[in-house]
C-alpha positions, 0 to 999 in steps of 0.5 A: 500500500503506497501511503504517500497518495491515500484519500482516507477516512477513518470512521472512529478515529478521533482518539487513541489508535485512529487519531495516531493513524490519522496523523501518521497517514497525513505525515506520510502524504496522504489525504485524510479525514476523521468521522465521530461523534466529539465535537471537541475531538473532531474540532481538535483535529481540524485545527491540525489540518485533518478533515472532521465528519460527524458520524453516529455508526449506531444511526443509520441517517447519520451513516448516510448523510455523513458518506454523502458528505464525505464523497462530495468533499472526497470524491477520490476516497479510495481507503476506508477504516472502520474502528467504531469500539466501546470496551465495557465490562460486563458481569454475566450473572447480572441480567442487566448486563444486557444493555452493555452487550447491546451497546457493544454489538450495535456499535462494533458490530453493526455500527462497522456493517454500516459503514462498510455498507455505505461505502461499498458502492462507491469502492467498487464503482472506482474498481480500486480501494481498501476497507481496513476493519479493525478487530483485537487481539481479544477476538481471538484469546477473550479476555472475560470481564468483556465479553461482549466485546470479544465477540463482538470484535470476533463477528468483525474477523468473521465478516472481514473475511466474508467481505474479502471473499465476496469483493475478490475480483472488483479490486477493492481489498479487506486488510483487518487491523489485530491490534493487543493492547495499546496504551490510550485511554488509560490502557496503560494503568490497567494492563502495563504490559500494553504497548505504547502507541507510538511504537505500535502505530509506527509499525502498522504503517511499516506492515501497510506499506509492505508489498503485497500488503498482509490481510491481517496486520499483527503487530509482534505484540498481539501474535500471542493471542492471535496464534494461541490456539494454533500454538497450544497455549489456548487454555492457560491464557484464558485462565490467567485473563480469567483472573481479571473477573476479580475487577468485576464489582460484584466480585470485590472483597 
């Protein structure tokens, strides 16, 4: 992937690992504009030169007027990334849980199938282009204070590679972004083995611009988890993650 000559849009990107991409796409020469939902966010990120959408992925009319927008500004758009993600801890013997997986399916989930369905039409009629998904490393060694959120980010694996497959042929390619923990939003303090942003994002741009570019991008840092059933170390990592149930309130004290 030639990162000096993109038209970009990150859909989710307005801190943490999207924002860090965005500047590195912009860095690297490529145009490149940010959908969400913070106006705070998104004011920031225009006063660094980078274009701003407002987008809710959970509102189907918002999706719509927002691609409507970004192609009447961006009509060479030719690389999308979707990363809507919300990380909520659920205690699964408390049915009020349930809100939080509803939350979490209809954001991570349906929130990237309708971005990608609102961008797919324009893609294809180019007959060139790249959806980038972007899943974690939890979707393939689940981390069970989340569970929502592991298959949620699992569903996306699956249907990146559904897209793949049916998009074979019309020149537009699917490359699902695995990344471990990074340390934004306070990763650091939960987990001190998260990787520091920079690092991280310094080498997903070396692993996009590889040729040809690899379908899935795996940092050194999350192959551990994307590996471990394959590797035999399936079970005793999920028990060791299992300890972090303790953080649950109801299993304090």
């Amino acid at each position: 992937m030639d990162l000096s000559n993109r038209t970009v849009l990150i859909v989710g990107g307005t801190s943490g690992i999207g924002r860090e991409l965005a500047r590195r796409f912009a860095a690297a020469g490529s145009t490149v504009a940010v959908g969400g939902r913070s106006p705070e966010a998104l004011l920031e990120l225009a006063g660094e030169g980078i274009g701003t959408i407002s987008i809710d992925v959970t509102d189907s009319d918002s999706v719509a007027s927002a691609r409507d927008a970004v192609l009447a500004r961006y009509p060479e758009l030719d690389t999308v990334v979707t990363m809507p993600g919300v990380m909520l801890l659920e205690d699964l013997r408390d049915p009020a849980h349930f809100e939080a997986a509803e939350t979490t399916i209809d954001t991570n989930l349906v929130g990237t199938i309708r971005v990608i369905d609102a961008f797919t039409p324009h893609l294809v009629r180019r007959g060139a282009g790249t959806f980038i998904t972007v899943t974690s490393g939890i979707a393939f060694l689940p981390f069970p204070p989340m569970p929502t959120y592991a298959a949620s980010k699992a569903a996306v694996h699956a249907y990146s590679e559904a897209l793949r497959a049916q998009l074979d042929g019309t020149g537009v390619s699917v490359v699902e972004l695995v990344p471990p923990a990074v340390a934004t939003a306070g990763q650091e303090r939960v987990n001190p083995h998260s990787l520091p942003l920079d690092d991280f994002a310094t080498e997903v741009m070396h692993l996009l611009s590889a040729d040809p570019t690899p379908r899935e991008i795996l940092v050194k840092g999350v192959l551990m988890h994307r590996w471990a059933e394959r590797d035999g170390t399936y079970d005793d990592l999920v028990a060791q993650r299992s300890q972090a149930l303790a953080m649950l309130p109801s299993r304090e004290g």
